[in-house]
N, C-alpha and C positions, 0 to 999 in steps of 0.2 A: 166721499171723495172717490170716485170713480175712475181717475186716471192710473195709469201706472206709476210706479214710486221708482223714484232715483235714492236709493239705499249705501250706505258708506257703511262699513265695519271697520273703522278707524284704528279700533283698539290693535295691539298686536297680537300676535298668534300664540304668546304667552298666556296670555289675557283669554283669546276665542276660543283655545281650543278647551279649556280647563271650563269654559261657562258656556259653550254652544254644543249641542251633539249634531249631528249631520242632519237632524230631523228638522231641528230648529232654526237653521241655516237654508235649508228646502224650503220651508216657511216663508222666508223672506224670499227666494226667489220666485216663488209662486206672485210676489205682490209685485213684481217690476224687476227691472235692473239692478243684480246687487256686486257690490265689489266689495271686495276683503281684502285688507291690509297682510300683505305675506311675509312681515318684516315683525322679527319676534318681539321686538322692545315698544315699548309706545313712540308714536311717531313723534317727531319734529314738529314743531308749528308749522314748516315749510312742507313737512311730509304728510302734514293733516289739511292743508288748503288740497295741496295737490289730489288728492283723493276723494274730496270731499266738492270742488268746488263747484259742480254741477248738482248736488245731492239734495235731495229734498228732505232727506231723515238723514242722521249720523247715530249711530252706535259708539258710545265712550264709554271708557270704562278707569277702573286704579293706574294713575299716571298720564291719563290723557292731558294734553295742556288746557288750559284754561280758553276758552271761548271768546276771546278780547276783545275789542272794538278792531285790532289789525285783523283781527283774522275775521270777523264778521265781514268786514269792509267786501271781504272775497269772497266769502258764501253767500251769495243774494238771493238763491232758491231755496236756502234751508229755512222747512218751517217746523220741524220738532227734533229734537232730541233725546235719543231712548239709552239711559245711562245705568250701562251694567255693573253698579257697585251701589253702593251702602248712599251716603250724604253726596250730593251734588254742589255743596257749596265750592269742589277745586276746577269742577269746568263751567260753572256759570257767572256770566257778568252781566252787570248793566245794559253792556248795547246789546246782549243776548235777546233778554226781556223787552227791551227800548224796539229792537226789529220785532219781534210781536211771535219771537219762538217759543216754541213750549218744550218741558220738560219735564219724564216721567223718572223717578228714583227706583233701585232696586231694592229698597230698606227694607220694606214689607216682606219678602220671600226671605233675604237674606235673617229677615229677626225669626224665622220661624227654627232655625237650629238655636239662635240663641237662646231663645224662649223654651225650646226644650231641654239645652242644656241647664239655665235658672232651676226648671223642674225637678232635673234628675239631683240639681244640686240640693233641692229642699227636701225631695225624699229623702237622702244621704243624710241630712242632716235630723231630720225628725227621726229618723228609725236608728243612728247614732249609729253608722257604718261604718265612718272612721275609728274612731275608739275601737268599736269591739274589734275591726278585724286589726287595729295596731295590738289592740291587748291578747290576741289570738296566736300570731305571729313572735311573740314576745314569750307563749307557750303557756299560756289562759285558756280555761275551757278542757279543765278536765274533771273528771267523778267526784274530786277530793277539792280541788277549785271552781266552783262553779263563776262566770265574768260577772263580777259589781257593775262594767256598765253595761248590764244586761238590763239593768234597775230603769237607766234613763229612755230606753227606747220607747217612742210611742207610734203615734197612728198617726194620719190625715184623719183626723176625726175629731169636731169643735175643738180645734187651734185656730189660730189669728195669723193671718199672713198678712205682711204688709208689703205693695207695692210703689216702688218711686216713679211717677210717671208712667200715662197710660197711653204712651207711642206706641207706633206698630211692634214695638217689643214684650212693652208692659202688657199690651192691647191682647194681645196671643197668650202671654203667659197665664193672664187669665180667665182666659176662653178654656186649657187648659186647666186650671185649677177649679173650671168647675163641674169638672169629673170628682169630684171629691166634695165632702160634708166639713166644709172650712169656711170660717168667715173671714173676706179680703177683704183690707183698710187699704184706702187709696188716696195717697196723697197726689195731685194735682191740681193744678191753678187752675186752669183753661176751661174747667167744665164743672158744671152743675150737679148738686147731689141727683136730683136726678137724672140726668145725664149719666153719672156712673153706678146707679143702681139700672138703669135700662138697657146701657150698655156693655156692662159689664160684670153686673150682680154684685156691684162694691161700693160698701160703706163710703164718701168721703169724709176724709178727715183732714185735721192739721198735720204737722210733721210729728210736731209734739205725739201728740194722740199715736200715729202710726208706730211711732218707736216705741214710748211707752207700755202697748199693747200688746205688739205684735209676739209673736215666738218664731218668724223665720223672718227677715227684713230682704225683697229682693230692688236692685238699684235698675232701672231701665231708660231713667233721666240722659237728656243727651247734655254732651260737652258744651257748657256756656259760659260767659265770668257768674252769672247768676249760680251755677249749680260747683262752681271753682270749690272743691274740701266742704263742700256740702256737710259729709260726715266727717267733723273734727271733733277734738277732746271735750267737746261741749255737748253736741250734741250724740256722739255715742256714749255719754254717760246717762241720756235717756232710756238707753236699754236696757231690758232686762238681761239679769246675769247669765241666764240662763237661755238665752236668746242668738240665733245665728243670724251674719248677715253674707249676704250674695251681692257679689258686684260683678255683671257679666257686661258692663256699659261701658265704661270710659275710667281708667285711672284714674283720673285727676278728682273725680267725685269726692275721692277718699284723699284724706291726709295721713299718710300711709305711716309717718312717725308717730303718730296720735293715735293710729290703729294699733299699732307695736304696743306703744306703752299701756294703753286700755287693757290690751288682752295678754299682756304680761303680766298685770295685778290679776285676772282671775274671771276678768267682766264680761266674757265671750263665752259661751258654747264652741261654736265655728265661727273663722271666717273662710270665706269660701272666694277666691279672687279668680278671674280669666283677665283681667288689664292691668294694669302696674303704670305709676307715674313718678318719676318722670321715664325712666327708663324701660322699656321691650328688651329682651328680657331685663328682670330686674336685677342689681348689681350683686354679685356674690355678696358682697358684706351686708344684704336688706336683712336688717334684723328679723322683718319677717321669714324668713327662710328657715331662722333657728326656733318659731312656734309648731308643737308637734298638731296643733289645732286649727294652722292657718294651713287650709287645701290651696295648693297653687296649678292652676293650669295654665296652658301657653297661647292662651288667646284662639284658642279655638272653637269658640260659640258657635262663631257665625262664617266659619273659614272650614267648613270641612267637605273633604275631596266629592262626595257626588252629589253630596250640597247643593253646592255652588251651582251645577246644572239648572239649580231653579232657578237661576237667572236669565239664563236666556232663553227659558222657554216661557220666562214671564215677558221679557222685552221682547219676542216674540210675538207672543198674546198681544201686549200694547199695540204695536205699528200697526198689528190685522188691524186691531179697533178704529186705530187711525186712518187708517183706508177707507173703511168703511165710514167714518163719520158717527163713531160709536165716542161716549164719553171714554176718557183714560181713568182708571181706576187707582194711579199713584201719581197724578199730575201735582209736579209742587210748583206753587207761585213763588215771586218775589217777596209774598208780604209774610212767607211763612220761612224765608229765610233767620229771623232772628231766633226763632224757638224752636227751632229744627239741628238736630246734629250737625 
């Protein structure tokens, strides 16, 4: 594509300035014409035609509206859309796809904090850092006491990790985990053992298998009715007792009264939570709150402050390619809507 681009940055200034640096902004105007939304909130459907309706690309991001056949009707030059956030299923529609637009995801850059965060959680959790530094604090770990769970720390060295889903999330986390002498169990449908021995140096397995096995369980699975309490009182009685799990994915995975009551009898190591369902945050009285073994963070995986910059110097990267007539590297179709976050 050799013409110049008619470029929209739709999103607001909320939105741009926290995921675009001035570099990445330059970027786009080196490709054509670009205009930026100067209005901090996400625009109007009225304030997103207006902006956009000459535009060949649009930049959206968390809260942009939805794509509808109204407002299609009005953009008759748009032919891709480069969407600076996580899941694209709130700004894409049928007549979106039906007009013959494309659409690239920011999931991939965005799962790269989260995937490090899952990481730092399974360190923490193998080498038993919570424990020791509560029982340290607590005034353990002296000449005459030496810390008991000094007993349970171990290595990254022949344990069993087990992975839920091998998305851009799962997909990284264990590109990372193969800095380490671990064998990954990987539970997922979509692909062939060899397929996840080629791409990823992991076992697959059943769930069964995964949970049974594993000693650190992390969740990467996106939000579907198929994956709805995934881990409930059934099947977290597949694990071992001695066994931690990590949910840096979606709340709803977990049936989080079922998690309560498992690791209130004794059946958990850790758990290690960044999402909570149904409630952000989750409500003072979540029983989880009163386990000294359930790690809670505040959803900050894949949301942290100079993070985020990978975003728009990845939607960046995309449009170049799109200029050029270069493949997109995070192009999601319509048919990968149903097994997509």
């Amino acid at each position: 594509m050799s013409e110049k681009l008619n470029i929209a940055v739709v999103c607001g200034t909320n939105n741009t300035n926290r995921l675009f640096t001035s570099h990445a902004l330059d970027k786009l105007r080196a490709l054509g014409n670009l205009i930026v939304n100067d209005e901090a909130a996400e625009p109007t459907p009225e304030r997103l035609v207006k902006l956009a309706s000459d535009a060949d690309v649009i930049v959206t991001s968390w809260g942009t509206p939805q794509l509808s056949k109204e407002i299609m009707e009005k953009l008759p030059k748009l032919k891709y859309v480069a969407h600076a956030a996580g899941s694209v299923k709130p700004v894409v529609s049928d007549a979106m796809f039906d007009q013959g637009v494309r659409v690239t995801s920011s999931a991939k850059v965005l799962g790269i904090g989260v995937a490090e965060t899952a990481l730092g959680y399974t360190l923490a959790c193998v080498k038993n850092l919570f424990n020791v530094s509560r029982s340290i604090a607590a005034g353990g770990w002296t000449p005459e006491s030496p810390l008991k769970e000094y007993d349970d720390i171990r290595e990254m060295f022949e344990i069993k990790i087990g992975v839920i889903s091998a998305g851009n999330v799962g997909g990284h986390f264990m590109k990372l985990l193969s800095m380490f002498d671990v064998e990954i169990l990987l539970y997922e449908p979509f692909i062939t053992a060899e397929q996840a021995m080629e791409r990823y140096g992991a076992k697959l397995c059943t769930l069964e298998e995964v949970l049974t096995q594993s000693d650190v369980v992390s969740i990467h699975a996106p939000s579907i009715p198929a994956t709805n309490h995934m881990f409930n009182a059934e099947t977290l009685k597949l694990m071992k007792k001695d066994a931690s799990l990590i949910n840096t994915a979606r709340g709803s995975i977990v049936d989080e009264q079922a998690l309560y009551e498992h690791m209130k009898a004794g059946n958990l190591k850790y758990a290690c939570l960044d999402v909570f369902d149904p409630y952000e945050p989750p409500l003072a009285d979540n029983p989880l709150r009163t386990l000294p073994n359930c790690i809670m963070s505040p959803h900050l995986a894949g949301l942290t402050h100079n993070g985020l910059l990978r975003i728009g110097a990845h939607c960046a990267a995309e449009i170049e390619r799109f200029a050029a007539g270069l493949p997109l590297t995070t192009e999601v179709s319509q048919s990968q809507l149903s097994t997509s976050a």
